[in-house]
N, C-alpha and C positions, 0 to 999 in steps of 0.2 A: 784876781783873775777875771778874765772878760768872755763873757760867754755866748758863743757863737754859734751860728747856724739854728735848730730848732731850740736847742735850749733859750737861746736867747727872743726868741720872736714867746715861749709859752712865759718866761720873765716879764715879756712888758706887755704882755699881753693878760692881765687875770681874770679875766670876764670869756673866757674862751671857753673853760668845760662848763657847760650849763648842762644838768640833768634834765634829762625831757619826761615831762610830764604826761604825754600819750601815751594812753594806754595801747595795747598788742590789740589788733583786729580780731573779731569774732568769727565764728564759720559763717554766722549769719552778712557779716559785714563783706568777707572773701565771696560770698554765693552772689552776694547785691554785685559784689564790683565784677567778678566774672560774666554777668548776666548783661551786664552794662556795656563790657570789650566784645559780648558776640552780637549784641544789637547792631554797636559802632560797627561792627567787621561786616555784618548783612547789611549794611546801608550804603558803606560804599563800596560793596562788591554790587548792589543794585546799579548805582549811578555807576560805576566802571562798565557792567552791562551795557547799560542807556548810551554811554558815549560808543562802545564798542557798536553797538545798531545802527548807529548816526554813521560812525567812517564806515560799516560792509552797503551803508543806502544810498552812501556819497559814491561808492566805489574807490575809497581810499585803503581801506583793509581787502585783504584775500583772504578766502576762511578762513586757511590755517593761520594767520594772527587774529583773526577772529577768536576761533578754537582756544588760539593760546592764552588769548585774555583772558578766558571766561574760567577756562581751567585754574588758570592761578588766580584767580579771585574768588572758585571755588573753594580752593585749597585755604585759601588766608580763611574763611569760615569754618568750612571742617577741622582748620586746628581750634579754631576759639569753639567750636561747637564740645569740642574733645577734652577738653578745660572742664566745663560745666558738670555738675554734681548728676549722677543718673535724675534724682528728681525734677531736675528742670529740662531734661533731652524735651518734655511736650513742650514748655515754653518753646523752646529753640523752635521746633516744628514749627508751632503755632503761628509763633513772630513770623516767622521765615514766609509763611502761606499768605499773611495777614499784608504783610510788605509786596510781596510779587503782585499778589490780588491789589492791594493800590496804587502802586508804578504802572501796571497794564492798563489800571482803568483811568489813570490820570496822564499817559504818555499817550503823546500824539507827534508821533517821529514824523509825519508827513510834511507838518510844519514848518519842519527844521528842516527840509531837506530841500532844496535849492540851488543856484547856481552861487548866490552872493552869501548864502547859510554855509553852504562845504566850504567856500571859501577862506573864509575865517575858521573854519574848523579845521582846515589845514594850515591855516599861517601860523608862522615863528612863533613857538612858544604858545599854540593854542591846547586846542585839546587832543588833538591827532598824534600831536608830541608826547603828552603827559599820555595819553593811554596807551603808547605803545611799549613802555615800559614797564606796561605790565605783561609782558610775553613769557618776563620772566629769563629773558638771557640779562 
């Protein structure tokens, strides 16, 4: 008899079930990687800010896609905030303070704002593109 379909692929195949040798995650180790997803989710709900400031200075955003950006980039945070073990709710603060205080002392949106700056901030596949999907429709 000739054996077919999955029997036949686990037959010629014997190096297929390999026992994995990792160990199951610690609470310690779940706390680190959770802490890790709300930093990444404040970082670029920051820089979604910063672009959403650049298109309402160009005059390519209307508040309300302003609005909607910030909204749903606050959201993608407040869930990864919501994740986090009560002991680290101050980290999250903390970070969160610590990030806006250096994107405001290190952004200088005046720079960027331009005739030949908006420009490319509006062309095909720039950033005017990619932030407006975050409205969230």
């Amino acid at each position: 008899m000739i054996a077919t379909g999955v029997s036949a692929f686990f037959l010629s195949s014997p190096s297929i079930a390999v026992a994995s040798t990792e160990k199951a995650p610690t609470p310690a180790d779940l706390a680190s990687l959770q802490r890790q997803a709300f930093k990444a989710a404040a970082v670029q709900a920051m820089r979604v800010n910063r672009l959403s400031n650049i298109g309402r200075l160009c005059h390519l955003l209307s508040p309300e896609q302003d609005a909607a950006i910030r909204r749903h980039a606050q959201a993608m945070v407040d869930d990864e905030r919501s994740l986090l073990a009560p002991e680290d709710r101050g980290f999250a603060e903390a970070y969160s303070e610590g990030l806006q205080d250096g994107a405001f002392r290190a952004a200088d949106l005046f720079d960027q704002i331009g005739e030949e700056n908006c420009r490319r901030f509006a062309a095909p596949d720039g950033p005017l593109e990619k932030i407006k999907t975050w409205q969230g429709r």
